[in-house]
Residue, then its C-alpha position, 0 to 999 in steps of 0.5 A: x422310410x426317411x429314418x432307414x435312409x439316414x441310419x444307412x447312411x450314418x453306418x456307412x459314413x462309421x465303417x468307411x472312416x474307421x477303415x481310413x483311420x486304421x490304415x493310417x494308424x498303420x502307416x505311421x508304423x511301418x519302419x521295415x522296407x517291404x520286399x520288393x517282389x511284394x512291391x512289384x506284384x501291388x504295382x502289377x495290380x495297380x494297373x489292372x484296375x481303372x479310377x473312374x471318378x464316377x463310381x464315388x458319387x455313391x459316396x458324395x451322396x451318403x457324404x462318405x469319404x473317398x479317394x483313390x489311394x492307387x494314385x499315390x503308390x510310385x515304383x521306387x519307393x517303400x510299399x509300405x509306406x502306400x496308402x491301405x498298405x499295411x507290413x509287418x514291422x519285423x519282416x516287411x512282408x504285406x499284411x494289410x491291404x485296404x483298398x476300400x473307397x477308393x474308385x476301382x473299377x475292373x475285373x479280378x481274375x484268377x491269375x491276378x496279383x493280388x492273391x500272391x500274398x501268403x502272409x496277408x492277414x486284413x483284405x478290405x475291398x469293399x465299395x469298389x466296383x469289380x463288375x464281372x468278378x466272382x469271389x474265386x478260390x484265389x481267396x481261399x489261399x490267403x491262409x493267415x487271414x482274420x478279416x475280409x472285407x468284399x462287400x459293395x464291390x459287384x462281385x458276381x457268380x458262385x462263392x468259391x467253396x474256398x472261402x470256407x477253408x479261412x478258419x482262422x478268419x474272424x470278420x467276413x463280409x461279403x454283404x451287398x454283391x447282389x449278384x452273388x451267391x453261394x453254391x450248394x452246401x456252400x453257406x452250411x459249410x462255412x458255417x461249420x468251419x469258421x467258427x471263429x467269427x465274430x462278424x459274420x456280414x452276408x447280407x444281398x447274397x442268395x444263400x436260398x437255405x433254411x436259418x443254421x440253428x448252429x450260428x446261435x451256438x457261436x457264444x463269439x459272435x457280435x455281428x450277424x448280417x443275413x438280410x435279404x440272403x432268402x433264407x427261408x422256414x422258421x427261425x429257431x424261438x424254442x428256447x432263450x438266445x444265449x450270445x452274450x456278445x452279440x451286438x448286431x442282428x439283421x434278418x430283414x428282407x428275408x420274406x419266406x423267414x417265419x418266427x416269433x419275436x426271438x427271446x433273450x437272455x437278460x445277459x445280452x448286448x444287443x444294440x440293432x436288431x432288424x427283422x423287417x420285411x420277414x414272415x415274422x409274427x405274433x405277439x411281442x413279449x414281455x421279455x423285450x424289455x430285456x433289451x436294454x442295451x438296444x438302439x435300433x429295432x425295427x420289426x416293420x412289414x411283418x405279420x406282429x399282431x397285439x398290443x405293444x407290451x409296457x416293458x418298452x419303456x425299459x428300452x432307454x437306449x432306443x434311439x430308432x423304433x419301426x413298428x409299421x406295416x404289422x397288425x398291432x392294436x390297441x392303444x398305444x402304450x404310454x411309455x415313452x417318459x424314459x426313451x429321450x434317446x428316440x430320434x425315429x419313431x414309426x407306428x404307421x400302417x397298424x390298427x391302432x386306436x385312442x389317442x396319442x399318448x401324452x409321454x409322447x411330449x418327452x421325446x425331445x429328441x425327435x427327428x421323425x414322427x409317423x403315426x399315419x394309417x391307423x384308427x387314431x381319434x381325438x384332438x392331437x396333444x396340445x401341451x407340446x413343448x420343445x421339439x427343435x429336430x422334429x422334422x418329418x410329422x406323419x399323421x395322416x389316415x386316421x380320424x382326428x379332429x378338432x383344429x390343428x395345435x398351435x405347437x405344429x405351427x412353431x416347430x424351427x426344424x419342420x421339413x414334412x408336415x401330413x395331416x391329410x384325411x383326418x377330420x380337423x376342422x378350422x383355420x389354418x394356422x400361421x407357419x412361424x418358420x421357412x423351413x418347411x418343404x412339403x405340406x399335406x392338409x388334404x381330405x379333412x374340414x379345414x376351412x377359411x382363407x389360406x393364411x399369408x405365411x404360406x406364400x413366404x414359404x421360400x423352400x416349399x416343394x408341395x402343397x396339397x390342400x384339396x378336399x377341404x371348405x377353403x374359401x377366398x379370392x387367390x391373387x397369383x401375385x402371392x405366389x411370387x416368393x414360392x419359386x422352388x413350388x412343384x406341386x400344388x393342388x388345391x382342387x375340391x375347394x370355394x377358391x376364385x383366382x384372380x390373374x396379376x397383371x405381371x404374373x408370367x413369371x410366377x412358379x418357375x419350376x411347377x410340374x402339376x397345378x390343379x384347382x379343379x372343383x373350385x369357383x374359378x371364373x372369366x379368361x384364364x390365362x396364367x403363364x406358369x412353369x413355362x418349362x416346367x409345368x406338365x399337368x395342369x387340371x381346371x376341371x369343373x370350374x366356370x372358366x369361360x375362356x383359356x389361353x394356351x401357353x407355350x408349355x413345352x412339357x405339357x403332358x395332361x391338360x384337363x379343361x372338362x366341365x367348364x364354360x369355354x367358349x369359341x374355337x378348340x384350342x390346340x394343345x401343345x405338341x407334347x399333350x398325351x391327355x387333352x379333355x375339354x369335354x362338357x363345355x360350349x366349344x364351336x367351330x371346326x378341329x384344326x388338323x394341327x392337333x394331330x401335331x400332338x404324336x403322342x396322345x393318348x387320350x382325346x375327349x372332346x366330347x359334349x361341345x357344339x364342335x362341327x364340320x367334318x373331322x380331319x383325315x389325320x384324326x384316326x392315324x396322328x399318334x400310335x399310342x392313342x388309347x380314346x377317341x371321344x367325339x360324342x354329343x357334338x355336331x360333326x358330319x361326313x364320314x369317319x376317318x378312314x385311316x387307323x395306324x398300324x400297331x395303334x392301342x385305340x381301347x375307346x372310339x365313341x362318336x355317339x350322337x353326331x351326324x355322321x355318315x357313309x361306310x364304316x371304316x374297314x381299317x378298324x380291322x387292325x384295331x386289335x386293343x378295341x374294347x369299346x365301340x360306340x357309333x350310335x345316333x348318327x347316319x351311318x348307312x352299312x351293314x353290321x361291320x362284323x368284318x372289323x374282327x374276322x382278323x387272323x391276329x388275336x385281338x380284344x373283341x369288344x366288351x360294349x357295342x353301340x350301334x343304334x340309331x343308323x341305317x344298319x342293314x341286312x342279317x346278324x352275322x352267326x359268325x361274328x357273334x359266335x366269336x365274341x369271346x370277350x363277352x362269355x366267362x368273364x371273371x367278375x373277380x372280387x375287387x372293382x376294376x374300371x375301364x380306363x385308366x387311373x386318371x381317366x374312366x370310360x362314361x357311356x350313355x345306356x337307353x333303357x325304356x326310352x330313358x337316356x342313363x349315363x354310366x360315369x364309370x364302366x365296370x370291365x366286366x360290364x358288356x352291353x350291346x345296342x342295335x336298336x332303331x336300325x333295319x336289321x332283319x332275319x331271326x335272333x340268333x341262337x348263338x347271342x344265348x353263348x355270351x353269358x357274361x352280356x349285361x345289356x342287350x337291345x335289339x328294338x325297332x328293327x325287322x326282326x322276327x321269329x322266336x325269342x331263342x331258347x338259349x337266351x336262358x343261359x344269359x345268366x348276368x343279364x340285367x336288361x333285354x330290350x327286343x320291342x317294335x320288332x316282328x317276333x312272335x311265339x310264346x315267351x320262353x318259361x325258362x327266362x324266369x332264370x335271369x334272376x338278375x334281369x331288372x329290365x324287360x321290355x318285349x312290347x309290340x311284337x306278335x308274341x302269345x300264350x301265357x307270360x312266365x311267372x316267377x321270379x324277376x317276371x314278377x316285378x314287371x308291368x304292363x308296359x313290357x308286353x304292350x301291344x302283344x295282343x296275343x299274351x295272357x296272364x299277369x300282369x296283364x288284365x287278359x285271363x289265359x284260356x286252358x289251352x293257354x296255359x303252359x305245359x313244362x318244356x320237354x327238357x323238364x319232362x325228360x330231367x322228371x322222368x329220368x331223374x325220379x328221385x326216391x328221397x324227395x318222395x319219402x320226404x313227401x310220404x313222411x309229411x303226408x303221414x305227420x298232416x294225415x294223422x292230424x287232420x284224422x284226429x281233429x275229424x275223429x275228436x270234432x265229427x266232420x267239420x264243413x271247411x275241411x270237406x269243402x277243400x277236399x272236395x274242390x281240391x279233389x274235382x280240381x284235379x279230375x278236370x286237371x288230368x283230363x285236360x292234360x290227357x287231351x292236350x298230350x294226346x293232340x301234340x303226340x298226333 
């Protein structure tokens, strides 16, 4: 958060000038000459440590002051003068030392020379690097001392129980050694002895310890710092807070920490308190507003829930409030009329709901506004006046409307402005400032012309308007002026692009360009961010012909969906994405594409593309993930050669003419997940070889061979080991194969039907060995992988029983076993697969009865045509009596093993509730005929029942 940063910097700027300034103070007071042992001893330490300049540039940064105060200590003269040397002005003897900010680089050791200093009462150290230090019991020895100051140094290791042993110690901070932490007992133990403490600065240390009730007793303290120290459990909220100098309270980062918001006594001078990033919750209480004093609160990503509590108006003095990442809802109160103060204000990440209340206009002095990620409706107040620091405006996520107020167009300090998914309608306002560096006015209903102030926006960096109805004719030449423009997205529009005749040298700095989903038309040929530009997305446009340039950091170049015509362009050697798929490309693949060592994704799917594929092509680049040559007109063979260690994931070359041998170096294909080699003039047998590999690898999830010359038998053994395709975890959330930029598509024939899967679920598996010359019978093991979706075994030689074991394909969606030599009956048990929706099993020799129940109740004739031996619905053909299906053994066996008792009670009682009804309607009507004809037929039905099942028995036991 933008505000966090800047507060930080604002206290780290406070404490590093107030140490200079107190050193001074001292110098200017030294009158005593210090001994010259003392002086001796700092000389000593001088040299143990190294300036390195590099260590300030943490401080240019934060535009904290800085320099090497060792420089200026001379032998020879009064150490007392030095500068962060401090004596007292009686006996000379060393007092304060501070060496803060001063570039120190070494290792504190335990014999070191610093620690012969009994009479020091101030040690400062802080913001130096002592890598390789730990806070050693020489600390301890330092019996005088009040104030120490190691914090930002790198100190590393155990904290010295010695520490604890300072009594007389009223400021410690240690804070931000992140390496550091305290032995066992040792923190508690510090909080039983230096109870003197009014600054008390851990924060980064690993304390791993529930919070000391004790510290709350401390009626000295004004300065608690345990943030990030992994203090865990509740902290103490039973009862008031009395610590009525406690100014400064930081909690935040301590992710195990739970609690209410703490309550405090209306006596209290609390100015910051941080409980971010804690397991805090609940409602904020009314009592807040005791906080009058308070400048900082920030409650951000915690478990807060409820409403915001009115007597936030009374927090006057507030100048930072960080409320996001909780669950707040409700609306938001209008309460902010008295909070002038207010600079950073973030509500972001709630539940909030309504409008933005109109006190929000009051808030003259504020720099930052984040409301984004809410539910807030409505137009945005438009009676704003008076913003001059606002520069950082969030308000995207949520579901305004109406058009964009005038006033965000006016404001002199903007710097950020996100109004993205929302639903503001209209024009794009005129910007009336050059301040502006990032705008975001994406996903809304925004429509018309770009207006001509963006491009006089000489210190843009971003610009994201995709997903609106913008329209109009872009000339390249507006983007002149734009030279510090990185990002610009302006996909998903009705722009058209017209190409300035001296237009190279525009966007010298751009990174990604994308205009795809636009009415870009003719030769695109813009030479932008010749150094610069790595991504660059044209998709779905109608260029018809593209220009490569001689981008040096190209990394994603994304033609796909247009009308490109001639040769393949070849990507720039740095290229790790390159699609041009769904175009009208021709002619051959240069080998100089396999120039392009780093690719990862290659899709030149869906062109006219031919000739035979280049040797390389299987082995130019160890990180590529997809190979897709599909719907093209490519022939010979497959490449022969896959590179060691490759992370190929996506080899289809569906629907091109190649022919000859499976590659057997697909063996070491280990990432393999989906492998389409369907529609071609592949002559083997199944390559089940690809995966009898000792090394672990990802079997495949979809398999495509249909359409070849395959031949012989399914191998048992390769079915048998196919993993990926058995127990897989649907899990709850929807994951794609692919990546987030680029998902796999595939083309299922079901019935005929040709239907392309633009997206794959990784739990959805399939497997297509249809049209080739498979023989043999369907394996009994194909019934293990109960996570198959789709299996197609038609038009081929198969023949024998449908297997038993397909029941346990529990998710199949799709079974396709037509134009085979199968024959038997249709398994009963299939009427499980409650999730099949496509059955096709025509033109076998299946007979006897088709199962009933279930999902076989949807299908029509058309999925048992041309078995002339099937019966029942839904074909017209009646089944004889010896055609009708027995229950399977299986069934028997579970009935009569499994006879259960409380189902017949159940039975009995029914029976005797309908028997006494039916006896009194006879008794009081006489014998009514209706009643007596279903008697009686029901009766004779099942005489010729048990006949004919005793028949039937007694053949099969013969």
């Amino acid at each position: 958060m933008m505000s966090k940063l800047l507060l930080l910097c604002f206290l780290f700027f406070f404490s590093c000038s107030h140490l200079l300034l107190s050193s001074s103070f001292s110098f200017s007071n030294s009158t005593k000459i210090c001994p010259h042992g003392q002086a001796l001893a700092l000389l000593q330490l001088k040299k143990s440590f190294s300036i390195k300049k590099s260590h300030s540039n943490y401080f240019e940064f934060y535009h904290l002051p800085s320099y090497p105060k060792t420089e200026y200590w001379k032998e020879g003269s009064d150490c007392c003068t030095w500068d962060g040397v401090s004596c007292d002005l009686v006996t000379g003897h060393v007092i304060e030392l501070d060496l803060s900010c001063s570039w120190l680089s070494g290792t504190i050791h335990s014999n070191s020379t610093l620690f012969p200093f009994p009479h020091l009462q101030r040690l400062n150290l802080a913001f130096n690097n002592f890598s390789g230090s730990s806070v050693s019991a020489g600390f301890g020895r330092f019996s005088n001392l009040t104030h120490l100051n190691l914090s930002h140094s790198l100190f590393s290791g155990l904290i010295s129980l010695e520490i604890s042993h300072l009594s007389n110690l009223v400021s410690l901070d240690l804070s931000r050694n992140w390496d550091a932490q305290f032995a066992p007992h040792g923190f508690d133990s510090l909080v039983q002895n230096l109870t003197k403490l009014q600054k008390l600065h851990l924060g980064g240390i690993s304390i791993s310890s529930v919070f000391p009730n004790s510290l709350l007793n401390w009626s000295s303290l004004i300065s608690l710092d345990l943030s990030d120290c992994g203090l865990y459990g509740r902290f103490p909220d039973y009862h008031d807070i009395h610590l009525p100098k406690l100014e400064l309270l930081y909690l935040w980062g301590n992710s195990n920490l739970s609690g209410n918001f703490p309550r405090f006594s209306e006596n209290n001078s609390l100015i910051e308190l941080d409980l971010s990033s804690t397991n805090f919750s609940g409602e904020l209480p009314a009592s807040m507003g005791n906080l009058k004093s308070l400048q900082v609160l920030d409650l951000s990503n915690c478990h807060f829930l409820g409403s915001i509590p009115d007597s936030l108006e009374n927090l006057t003095q507030i100048i930072l409030l960080g409320l996001y990442s909780n669950h707040f809802s409700g609306k938001i109160p209008n309460v902010f009329y008295n909070l002038r103060n207010l600079i950073f204000l973030d509500l972001s990440g709630n539940n909030f709901s309504g409008q933005i209340p109109p006190s929000i206009g009051n808030l003259t002095n504020l720099y930052e506004l984040d409301f984004s990620d809410n539910q807030l409706e409505g137009a945005i107040p438009s009676s704003v006046y008076g913003f001059s620091s606002l520069s950082y405006v969030y308000l995207q996520y949520n579901l305004f409307n109406g058009t964009i107020p005038c006033w965000l167009y006016t404001l002199p300090s903007l710097v950020e402005l996100d109004l993205s998914h929302n639903k503001f309608t209209g024009h794009i306002g005129e910007f009336q400032f050059d301040s502006l560096e990032r705008i975001d006015l994406s996903m809304n209903e925004l429509q018309g012309s770009i207006p001509t102030s963006i491009f006089e926006l000489v210190n843009l960096s971003s610009l994201y308007l995709f997903s609106n109805n913008l329209s109009g004719v872009l000339e390249t030449s507006k983007f002149e002026k734009l030279i510090n423009l990185f990002d610009l997205d302006l996909s998903n529009n009705m722009l058209s692009l017209t190409m300035s005749v001296h237009s190279n040298s525009m966007l010298p700095n751009i990174m990604t360009l994308d205009l795809s989903h636009n009415n870009i038309s003719g030769m695109f040929s813009w030479n932008v961010g010749k150094d610069t530009l790595y991504h660059l997305n044209l998709s779905y446009n109608s260029i018809s012909g593209f220009e490569m340039q001689p981008w040096k950091s190209m990394k994603f170049l994304d033609l796909h969906s247009n009308l490109l015509q001639g040769p393949l362009p070849t990507p720039p050697n740095s290229t790790i994405f390159f699609s041009v798929s769904h175009n009208k490309l021709s002619g051959k693949i240069s080998p100089l594409i396999c120039k392009a060592s780093s690719m990862e994704i290659l899709d030149l799917s869906h062109n006219n593309l031919s000739g035979m594929l280049p040797h390389c092509l299987g082995n130019f680049s160890k990180d590529l993930s997809v190979l897709n040559l599909r719907r093209n007109q490519f022939h010979g063979i497959i490449p022969q050669t896959f590179l060691n260690g490759n992370s190929i994931r996506t080899i289809d070359f569906n629907s091109n003419q190649l022919e000859g041998l499976v590659p057997r170096s697909l063996i070491i294909c280990r990432e393999l997940e989906v492998l389409d080699l369907g529609n071609n003039k592949i002559n083997d047998t199944f390559p089940h070889w690809v995966f009898q590999n000792h090394i672990p690898i990802q079997e495949p999830k979809i398999i495509d061979l249909a359409h070849n010359d395959f031949e012989g038998d399914l191998p048992e053994m390769y079915f048998k080991s196919l993993k990926a395709i058995m127990n897989i975890d649907e899990g709850s959330t929807r994951e794609y194969i692919g990546e987030y930029y680029y998902q796999d598509s595939m083309m299922v024939t079901i019935k005929g039907l040709n239907l392309e899967f633009v997206k794959i679920l990784n739990t959805f598996t399939t497997i297509d060995l249809s049209s080739n010359k498979f023989q043999g019978e369907i394996l009994e093991c194909i019934g293990n992988l109960n996570s198959l979706r789709g299996l197609n075994l038609s038009h081929n030689d198969l023949r024998g029983h449908i297997p038993l074991s397909f029941r346990n394909l529990k998710m199949l969606e799709s079974l396709d076993l037509s134009s085979n030599k199968l024959s038997g009956q249709i398994p009963q048990e299939l009427t499980s697969l409650t999730f099949l929706s496509v059955l096709n099993l025509s033109q076998n020799h299946l007979t006897g009865f088709i199962p009933q129940g279930n999902q076989f109740g949807t299908f029509g004739n058309d999925s048992y045509y041309k078995n002339i031996g099937l019966c029942g619905f839904p074909l017209s053909k009646r089944c004889t009596t010896d055609e009708i299906p027995y229950p399977s053994q299986e069934i028997e066996a579970k009935f009569e093993s499994g006879f259960d008792w409380k189902i017949t009670l159940m039975g009995y009682g029914c029976g005797m509730v309908i028997g006494l009804s039916l006896g009194c309607l006879i008794f009081v009507s006489g014998k009514p005929e209706w009643i007596v004809w279903i008697i009686d037929k029901n009766i004779h039905k099942q005489i010729v029942r048990n006949k004919r099942s005793t028949c039937g028995r007694g053949a099969r036991i013969s």
